[in-house]
Structures are given as structure tokens and as C-alpha cells.
C-alpha positions as CSV (number, residue, x, y, z in Angstrom):
1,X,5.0,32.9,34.1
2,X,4.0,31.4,37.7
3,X,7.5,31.7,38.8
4,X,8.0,35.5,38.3
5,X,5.2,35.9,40.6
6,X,5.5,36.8,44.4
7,X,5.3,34.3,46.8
8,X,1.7,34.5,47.9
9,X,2.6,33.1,51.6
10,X,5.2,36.1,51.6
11,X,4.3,39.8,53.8
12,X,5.6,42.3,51.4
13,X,7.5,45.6,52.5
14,X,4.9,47.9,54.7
15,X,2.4,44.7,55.6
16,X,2.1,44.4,59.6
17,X,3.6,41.0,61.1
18,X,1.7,40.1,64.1
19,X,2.2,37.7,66.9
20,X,-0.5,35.4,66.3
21,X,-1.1,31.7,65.8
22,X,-4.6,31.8,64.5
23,X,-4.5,31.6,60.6
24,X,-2.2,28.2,61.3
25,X,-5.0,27.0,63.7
26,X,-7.3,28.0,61.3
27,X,-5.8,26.5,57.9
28,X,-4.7,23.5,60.1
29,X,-8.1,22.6,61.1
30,X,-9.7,23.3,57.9
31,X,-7.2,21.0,56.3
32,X,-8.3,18.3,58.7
33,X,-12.2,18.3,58.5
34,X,-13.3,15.4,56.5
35,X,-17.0,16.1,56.2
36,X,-17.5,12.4,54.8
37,X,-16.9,11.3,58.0
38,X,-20.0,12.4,60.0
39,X,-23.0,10.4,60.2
40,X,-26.9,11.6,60.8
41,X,-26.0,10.3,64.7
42,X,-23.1,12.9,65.2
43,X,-25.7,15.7,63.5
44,X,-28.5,14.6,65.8
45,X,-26.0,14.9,68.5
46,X,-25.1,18.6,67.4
47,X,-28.7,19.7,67.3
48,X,-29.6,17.9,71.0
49,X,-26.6,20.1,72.3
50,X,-27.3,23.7,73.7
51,X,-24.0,24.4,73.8
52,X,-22.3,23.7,69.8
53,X,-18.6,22.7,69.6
54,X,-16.1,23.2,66.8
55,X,-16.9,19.3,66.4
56,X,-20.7,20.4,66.3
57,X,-20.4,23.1,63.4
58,X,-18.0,20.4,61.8
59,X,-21.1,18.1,61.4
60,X,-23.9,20.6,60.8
61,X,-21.8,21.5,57.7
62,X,-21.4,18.1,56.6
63,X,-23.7,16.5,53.5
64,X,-25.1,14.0,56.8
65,X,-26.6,17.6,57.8
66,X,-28.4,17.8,55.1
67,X,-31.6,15.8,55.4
68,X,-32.1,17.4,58.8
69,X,-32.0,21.6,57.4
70,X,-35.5,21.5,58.6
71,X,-34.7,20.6,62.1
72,X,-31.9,22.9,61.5
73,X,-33.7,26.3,60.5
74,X,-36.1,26.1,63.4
75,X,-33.8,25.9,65.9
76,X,-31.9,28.4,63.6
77,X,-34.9,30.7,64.3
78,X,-35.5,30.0,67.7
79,X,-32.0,31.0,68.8
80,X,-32.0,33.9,66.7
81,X,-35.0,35.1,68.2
82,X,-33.8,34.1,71.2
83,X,-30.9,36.6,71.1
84,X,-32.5,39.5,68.8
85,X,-36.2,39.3,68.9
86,X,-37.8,39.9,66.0
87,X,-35.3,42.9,64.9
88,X,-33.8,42.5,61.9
89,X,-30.7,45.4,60.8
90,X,-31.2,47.2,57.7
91,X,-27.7,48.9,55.8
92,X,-27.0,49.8,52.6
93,X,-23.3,50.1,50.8
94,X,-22.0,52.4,49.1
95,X,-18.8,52.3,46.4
96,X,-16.6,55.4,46.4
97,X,-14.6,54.2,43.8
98,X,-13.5,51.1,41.5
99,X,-10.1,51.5,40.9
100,X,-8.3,48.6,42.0
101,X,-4.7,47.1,41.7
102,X,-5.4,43.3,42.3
103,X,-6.1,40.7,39.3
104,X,-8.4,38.2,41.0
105,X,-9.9,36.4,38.3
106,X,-13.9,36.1,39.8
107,X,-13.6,40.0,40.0
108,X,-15.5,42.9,38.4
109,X,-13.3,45.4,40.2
110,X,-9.9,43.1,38.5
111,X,-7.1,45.7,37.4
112,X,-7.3,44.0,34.1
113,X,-11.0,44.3,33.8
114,X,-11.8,47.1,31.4
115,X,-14.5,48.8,33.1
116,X,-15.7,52.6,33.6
117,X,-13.8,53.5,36.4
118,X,-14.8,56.3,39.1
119,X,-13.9,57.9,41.8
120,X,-16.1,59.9,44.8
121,X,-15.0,63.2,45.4
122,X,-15.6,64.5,48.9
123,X,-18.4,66.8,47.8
124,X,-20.3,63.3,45.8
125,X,-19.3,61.5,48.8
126,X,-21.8,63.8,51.1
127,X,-24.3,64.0,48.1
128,X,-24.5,60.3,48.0
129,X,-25.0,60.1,51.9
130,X,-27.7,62.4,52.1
131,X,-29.9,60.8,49.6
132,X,-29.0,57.5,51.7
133,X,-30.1,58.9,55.0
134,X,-33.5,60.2,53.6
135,X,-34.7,56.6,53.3
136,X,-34.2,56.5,57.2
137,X,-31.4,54.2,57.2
138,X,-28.7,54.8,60.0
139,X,-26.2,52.2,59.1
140,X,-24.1,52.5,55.5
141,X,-21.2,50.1,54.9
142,X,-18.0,51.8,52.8
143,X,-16.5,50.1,50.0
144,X,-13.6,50.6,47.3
145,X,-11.7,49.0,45.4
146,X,-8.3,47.7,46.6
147,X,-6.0,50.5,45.4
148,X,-4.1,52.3,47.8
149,X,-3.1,55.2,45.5
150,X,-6.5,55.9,44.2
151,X,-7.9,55.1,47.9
152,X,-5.8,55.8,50.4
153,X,-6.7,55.6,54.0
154,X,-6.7,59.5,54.2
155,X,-9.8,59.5,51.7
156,X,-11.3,56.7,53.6
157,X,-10.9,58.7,56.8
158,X,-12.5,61.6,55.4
159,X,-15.9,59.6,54.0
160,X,-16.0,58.4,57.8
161,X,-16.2,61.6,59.0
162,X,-18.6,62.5,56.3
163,X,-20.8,59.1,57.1
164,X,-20.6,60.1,60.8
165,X,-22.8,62.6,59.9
166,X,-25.4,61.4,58.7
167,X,-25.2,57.7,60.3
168,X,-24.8,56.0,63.3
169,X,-22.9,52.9,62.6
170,X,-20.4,53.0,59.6
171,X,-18.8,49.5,58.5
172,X,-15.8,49.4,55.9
173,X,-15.0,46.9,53.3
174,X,-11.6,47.8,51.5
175,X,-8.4,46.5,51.2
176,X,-6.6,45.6,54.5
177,X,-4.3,47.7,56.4
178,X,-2.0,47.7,59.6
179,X,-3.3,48.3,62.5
180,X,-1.9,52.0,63.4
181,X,-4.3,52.7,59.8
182,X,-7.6,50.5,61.4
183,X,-7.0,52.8,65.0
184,X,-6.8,56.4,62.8
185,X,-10.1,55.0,60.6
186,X,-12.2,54.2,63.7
187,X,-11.0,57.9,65.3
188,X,-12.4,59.2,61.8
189,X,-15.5,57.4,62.8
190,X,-15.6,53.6,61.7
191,X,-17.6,50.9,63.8
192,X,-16.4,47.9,61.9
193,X,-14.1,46.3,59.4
194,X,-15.5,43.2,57.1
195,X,-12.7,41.4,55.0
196,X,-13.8,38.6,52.5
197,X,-11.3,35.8,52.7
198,X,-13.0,34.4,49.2
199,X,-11.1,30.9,50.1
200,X,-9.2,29.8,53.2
201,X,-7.6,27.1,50.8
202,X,-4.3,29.0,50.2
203,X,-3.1,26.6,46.8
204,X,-6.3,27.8,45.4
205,X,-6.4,31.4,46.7
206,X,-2.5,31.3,44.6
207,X,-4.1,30.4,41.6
208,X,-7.0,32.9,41.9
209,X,-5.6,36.0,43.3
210,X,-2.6,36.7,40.1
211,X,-1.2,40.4,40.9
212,X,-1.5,42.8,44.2
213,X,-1.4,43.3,47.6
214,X,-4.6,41.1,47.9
215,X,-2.1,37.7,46.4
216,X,-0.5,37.7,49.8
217,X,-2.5,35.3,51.6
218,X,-1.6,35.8,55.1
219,X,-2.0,39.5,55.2
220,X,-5.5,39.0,54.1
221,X,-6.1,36.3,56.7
222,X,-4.8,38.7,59.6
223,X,-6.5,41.8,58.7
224,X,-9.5,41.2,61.3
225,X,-7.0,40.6,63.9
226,X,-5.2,44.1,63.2
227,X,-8.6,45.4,63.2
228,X,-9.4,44.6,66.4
229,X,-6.1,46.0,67.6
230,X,-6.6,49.5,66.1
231,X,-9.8,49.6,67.8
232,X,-12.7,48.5,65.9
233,X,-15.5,47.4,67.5
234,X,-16.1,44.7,65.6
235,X,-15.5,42.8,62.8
236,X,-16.9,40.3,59.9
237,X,-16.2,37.5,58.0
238,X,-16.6,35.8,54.5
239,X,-15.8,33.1,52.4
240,X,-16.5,33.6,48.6
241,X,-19.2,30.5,48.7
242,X,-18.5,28.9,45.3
243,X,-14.9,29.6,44.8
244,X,-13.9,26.4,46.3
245,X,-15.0,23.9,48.2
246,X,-17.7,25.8,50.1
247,X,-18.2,23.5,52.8
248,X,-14.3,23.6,54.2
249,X,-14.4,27.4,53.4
250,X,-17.5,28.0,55.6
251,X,-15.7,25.9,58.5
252,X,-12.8,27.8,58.6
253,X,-14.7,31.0,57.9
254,X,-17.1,29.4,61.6
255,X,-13.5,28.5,63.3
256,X,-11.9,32.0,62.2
257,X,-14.6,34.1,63.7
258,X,-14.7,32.0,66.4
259,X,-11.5,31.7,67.3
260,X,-10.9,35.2,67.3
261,X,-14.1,35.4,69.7
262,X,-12.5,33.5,71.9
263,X,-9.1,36.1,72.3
264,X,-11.2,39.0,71.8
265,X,-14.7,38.4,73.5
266,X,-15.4,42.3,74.0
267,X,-15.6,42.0,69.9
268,X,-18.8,41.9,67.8
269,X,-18.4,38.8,65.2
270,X,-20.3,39.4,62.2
271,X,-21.1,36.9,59.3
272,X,-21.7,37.2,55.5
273,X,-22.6,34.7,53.0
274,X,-22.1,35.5,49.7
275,X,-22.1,32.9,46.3
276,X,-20.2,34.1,43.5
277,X,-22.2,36.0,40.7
278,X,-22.3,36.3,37.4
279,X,-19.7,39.6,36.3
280,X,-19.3,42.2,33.9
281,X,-17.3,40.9,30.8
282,X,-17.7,37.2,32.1
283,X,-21.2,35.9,32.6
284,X,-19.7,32.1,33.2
285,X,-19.2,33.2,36.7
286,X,-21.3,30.8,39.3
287,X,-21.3,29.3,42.4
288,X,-19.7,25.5,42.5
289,X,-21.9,23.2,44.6
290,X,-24.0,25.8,46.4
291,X,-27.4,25.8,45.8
292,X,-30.2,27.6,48.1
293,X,-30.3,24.5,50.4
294,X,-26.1,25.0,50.7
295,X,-26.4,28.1,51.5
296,X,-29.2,27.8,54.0
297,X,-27.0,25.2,55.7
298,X,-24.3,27.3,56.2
299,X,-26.7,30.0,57.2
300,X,-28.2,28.0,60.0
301,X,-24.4,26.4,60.7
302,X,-23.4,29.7,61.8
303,X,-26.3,30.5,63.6
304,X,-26.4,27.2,65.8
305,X,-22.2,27.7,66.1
306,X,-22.2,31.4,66.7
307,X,-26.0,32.4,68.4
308,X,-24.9,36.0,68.8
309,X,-23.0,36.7,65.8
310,X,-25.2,39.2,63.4
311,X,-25.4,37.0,59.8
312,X,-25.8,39.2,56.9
313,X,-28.1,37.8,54.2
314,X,-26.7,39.9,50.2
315,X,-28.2,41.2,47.2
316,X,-26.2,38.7,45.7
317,X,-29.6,36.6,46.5
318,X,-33.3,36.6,45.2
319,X,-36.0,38.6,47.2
320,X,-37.4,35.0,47.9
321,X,-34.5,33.8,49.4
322,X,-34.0,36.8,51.5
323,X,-37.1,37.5,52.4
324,X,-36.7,33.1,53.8
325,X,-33.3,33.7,55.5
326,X,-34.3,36.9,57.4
327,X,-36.8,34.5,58.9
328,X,-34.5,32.0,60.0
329,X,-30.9,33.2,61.1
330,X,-30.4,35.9,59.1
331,X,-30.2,39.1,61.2
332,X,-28.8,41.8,58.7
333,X,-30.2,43.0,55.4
334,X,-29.0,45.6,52.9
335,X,-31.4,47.8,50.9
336,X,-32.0,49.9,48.0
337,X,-28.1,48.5,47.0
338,X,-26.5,49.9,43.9
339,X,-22.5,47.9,43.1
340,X,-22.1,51.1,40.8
341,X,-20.1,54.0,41.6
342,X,-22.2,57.4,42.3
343,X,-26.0,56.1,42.2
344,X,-27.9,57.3,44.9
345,X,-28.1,61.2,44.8
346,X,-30.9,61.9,42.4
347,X,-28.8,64.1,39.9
348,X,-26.0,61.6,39.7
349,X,-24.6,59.4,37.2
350,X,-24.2,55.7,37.7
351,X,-20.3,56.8,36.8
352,X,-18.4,53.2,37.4
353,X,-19.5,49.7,36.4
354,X,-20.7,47.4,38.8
355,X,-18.3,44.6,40.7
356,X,-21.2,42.5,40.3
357,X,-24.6,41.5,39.5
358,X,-27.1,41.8,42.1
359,X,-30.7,39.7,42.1
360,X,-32.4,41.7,44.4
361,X,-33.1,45.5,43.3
362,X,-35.3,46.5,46.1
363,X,-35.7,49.8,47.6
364,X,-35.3,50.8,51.6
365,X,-38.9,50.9,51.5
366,X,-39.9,47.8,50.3
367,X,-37.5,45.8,52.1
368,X,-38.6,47.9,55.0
369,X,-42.2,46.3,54.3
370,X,-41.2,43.1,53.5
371,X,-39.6,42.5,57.5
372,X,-42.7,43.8,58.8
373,X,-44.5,41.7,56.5
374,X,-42.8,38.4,58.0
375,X,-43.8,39.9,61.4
376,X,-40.8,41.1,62.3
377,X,-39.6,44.5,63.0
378,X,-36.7,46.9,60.5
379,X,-34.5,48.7,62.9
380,X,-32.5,51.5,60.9
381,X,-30.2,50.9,64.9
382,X,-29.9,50.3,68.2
383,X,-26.4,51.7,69.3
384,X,-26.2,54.1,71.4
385,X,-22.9,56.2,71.6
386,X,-22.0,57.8,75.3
């Protein structure tokens, strides 16, 4: 069966080729970090420094990091305060639709999956994004399924120039496109463009990622690249913590970002940390090898690594957790979050099932309290267009 499938390292016809050397760099690097190797010397070393290296994230990511998370989430704090205060970002997503044309196997959203699926039409679209903006939010994040036919970037265009609206900042997370499509979406009125890698290890990603434009591996690597070139503003990055080895996905997910950083420093970086969760029709779905303290290491990681990348902290984690990270290097937090398809306007139906479970069902308002309850401030945002 394997050999009728395409070559996953393959562009296919239509997918952008771009001159860039930073997914080998990436994979190469990944592929050479032997987190054995580090000692509690080379992490105390990485903490002394004000100034982290590659080398540095490389042993703040390593199981000799572990012993020292405490050291690790107070300086975690102190450079996040450091570089934003006591603000902390609230967002909320919202699903347009669920159709989707990739099997991925972890995947609520899978083409095989037999879900409810639904679809926003423009008029739900602005329905849905006024019931968002009367919780005072000013940031929503766009998602769909990856299925060009049922979302194509026309439709996407059009929510953004619904969302610009009512918002000030309006992320997307959908499939990735070629840069000429990433410069026409931030005209409509996108900020930023987040891409989950789910796993940098690209024998694994084969084996995971069956059918679809999402199998090519390359293409997906690229995507925040092609952003960048169409325009965006900024962009974000995510390994699916769990898939695989979480600890060499997180380094290259660190390296990526930073790399990328480094050829593009008028970009904002952004991080996200999700761990697999349990989905609909398969409740066997968890996180390998990433418990809270995992997590909370790569957390921290990113913030010593990266102090002025935002770190977005998911519903895909407990109210405890959250209400923990946002204290320490977290600096994002969504809000009154529904994975469903049409949920937020008070005469809608929940029409399409849910990519995933979610553990923490708060509203804007209690989130909103909870910040200002660990003496920090909500900010619905703090861009200002000229």
C-alpha cells in the first residue's frame, strides 16, 4: 500500500519552491542533538548565561534540565516580565469549517473521520464575530480544516475582512499556501500565520500524515517562510508535543523559529505548546512522555531561548496548568474556546464536531479574572495600526 503513496519529501504541482536552506539546517541539527549528552554543569551554564545559545536551549531541553525547572521558571518569569510586564494576551479561535482532505491519523478533522461536517457562511461568519467581540476580546485566531475546495483562500480572504471589523489583530491557522496567497490574505486583513509542524522527524511525519497536501513534508516546513514573504507580520510555531520524541521536536521547533528570526528580525516569532488530546472516535489518543513538568520545560526552554517571542499556553491544558504557565513564560491565552463549528452566536448550533477535546471550558470572563487574579493584567491589545 506504502508504495502507491506520494513521496512525502516531494513539492507537488502548484506548491511554491523557495530558495532557502533552513528546513536542512533545521532537520540537520535536530538530527544531531543527543540530549543524553548534557550534564547538570552544561544546564547550570545555560542558566548563568544572559545571552542563551542554540547549545544553551539544547541543554535546557535535556532530562539533566530537569531537576533545575525550579531555577528554570523563575528566571522564566523574570525575563518574561522583563519584556511584557505583567500583560498577558487574551484570543479566542474560531473554526469556519471542518472539511478537510488530509488523513493524519491523531486528527479529528482526518478525511476519513466520520464526523458532522460544517461549513461558515459569510453571513454565520459575522454572527459568530459579533458574539466574540461582545466579550471585549480584540484578537480572534481563524481556523479550517485543510481543504482547499471547501476553503479556499477567497473564503479565507473574505472572513479577514469580516474579522477586521470587529478585531484588531486576526491570526490564521489553515492549510499552507504560496506566498502570492499569504500577501492577498494579509491585504484582506491578516496579522499572522501559525503552522503546526506536529513532528520535525520527517520518517515519522511519513507514517503519520497518509493522504493530502499536508503528507508533503517540506511544504509544511516552509510555509512560515512564504508567510513572511507575502507580508505577514508575524508568524508561529508548533510541534505536536507527544507525537514523537517531544524533546528533539521542541529543539527544532526553538532552532526553526529562531533561525528564521535571525533572516527576518523585523518578524514577530510566536510559540505554541500543544500535547496531543484525546479525539472524537479514538479516545486512545495521548501525549508520549510529556507530562506537566515536560511541558513546563519546554515552556521555560523557549522563554530563556527566545525572551521576546509571545508563548501561547492551549485549552488543550487544565485551568490549573494555565492559570501556572501564564505566571511563568506564558504570555498568550485563549478564552471562552469552542473546537466546534458555529458556537458562539447565541442562536447557533454547535453544527460540526470538534478536532479535539479541550480541558479548559472557561469563559472570556473568567479567564479575564483569573490573570488579574495572579496579579497580572488581561489585555484584549496593544497594536496600534497607522
Amino acid at each position: 500500500m506504502s508504495e502507491q503513496r506520494t513521496n512525502h519529501m516531494e513539492y507537488t504541482t502548484g506548491m511554491e519552491v523557495i530558495e532557502s536552506d533552513i528546513m536542512n539546517q533545521v532537520v540537520s541539527r535536530m538530527e544531531a542533538y543527543d540530549y543524553d549528552k548534557y550534564t547538570a554543569s552544561d544546564v547550570q551554564r545555560a542558566l548563568n548565561n544572559d545571552y542563551r545559545t542554540v547549545e544553551d536551549f539544547a541543554a535546557l531541553l535535556s532530562p539533566a534540565a530537569m531537576p533545575f525547572l525550579e531555577e528554570m521558571a523563575r528566571l522564566a518569569k523574570e525575563e518574561t516580565r522583563k519584556h511584557f510586564g505583567n500583560s498577558v494576551y487574551m484570543f479566542t479561535p474560531l473554526y469556519l469549517a471542518n472539511y478537510c482532505e488530509n488523513y493524519c491519523i491523531y486528527c479529528g478533522f482526518n478525511c476519513h473521520n466520520k464526523i458532522r461536517r460544517a461549513k461558515l457562511n459569510y453571513e454565520e461568519i459575522e454572527k459568530e464575530m459579533q458574539a466574540i467581540a461582545k466579550t471585549g476580546l480584540e484578537e480572534v485566531l481563524l481556523l479550517t480544516g485543510e481543504s482547499r475546495k471547501m476553503s479556499d483562500v477567497k473564503y479565507i480572504g473574505e472572513a479577514c475582512k469580516i474579522a477586521r471589523k470587529y478585531f484588531k489583530l486576526v491570526g490564521l491557522e489553515v492549510y499552507p499556501m504560496n506566498s502570492d496567497e499569504y500577501e492577498y490574505l494579509r491585504e484582506c486583513g491578516a496579522d499572522f500565520v501559525t503552522v503546526f509542524q506536529e513532528t520535525y522527524n520527517s520518517d515519522k511525519y511519513e507514517t503519520l500524515h497518509l493522504e493530502g497536501h499536508k503528507r508533503i513534508f517540506p511544504y509544511r516546513v516552509n510555509a512560515q517562510e512564504r508567510a513572511l514573504k507575502g507580508g505577514m507580520r508575524g508568524v508561529g510555531f508548533a510541534a505536536l508535543l507527544g507525537l514523537d520524541d517531544f524533546r528533539k521536536d521542541a529543539f527544532a521547533t526553538g532552532v526553526h523559529a529562531y533561525l528564521l528570526q535571525r533572516k527576518y528580525p523585523h518578524a514577530e516569532i510566536a510559540f505554541s505548546c500543544p500535547r496531543l488530546r484525546p479525539i472524537i472516535n479514538n479516545d486512545k489518543i495521548n501525549p508520549r512522555d510529556v507530562g506537566e513538568p515536560q511541558l513546563l520545560q519546554v515552556i521555560t526552554a523557549y522563554r530563556l531561548f527566545m525572551p521576546f517571542a509571545n508563548i501561547t499556553i492551549s485549552t488543550r491544558e487544565c485551568e490549573r496548568f494555565r492559570n501556572n504557565a501564564i505566571g511563568l513564560g506564558a504570555t498568550k491565552i485563549s478564552a471562552g474556546v469552542s473546537t466546534g463549528i458555529g458556537s458562539h452566536a447565541e442562536e447557533a448550533e454547535d453544527r460540526g464536531d470538534n478536532q479535539f477535546e479541550i480541558a479548559d471550558c472557561r469563559t472570556v470572563e473568567e479567564v479575564y479574572e483569573a490573570i488579574k487574579a495572579n496579579g497580572l493584567q488581561p489585555v484584549m491589545n496593544d497594536y496600534v495600526y497607522v
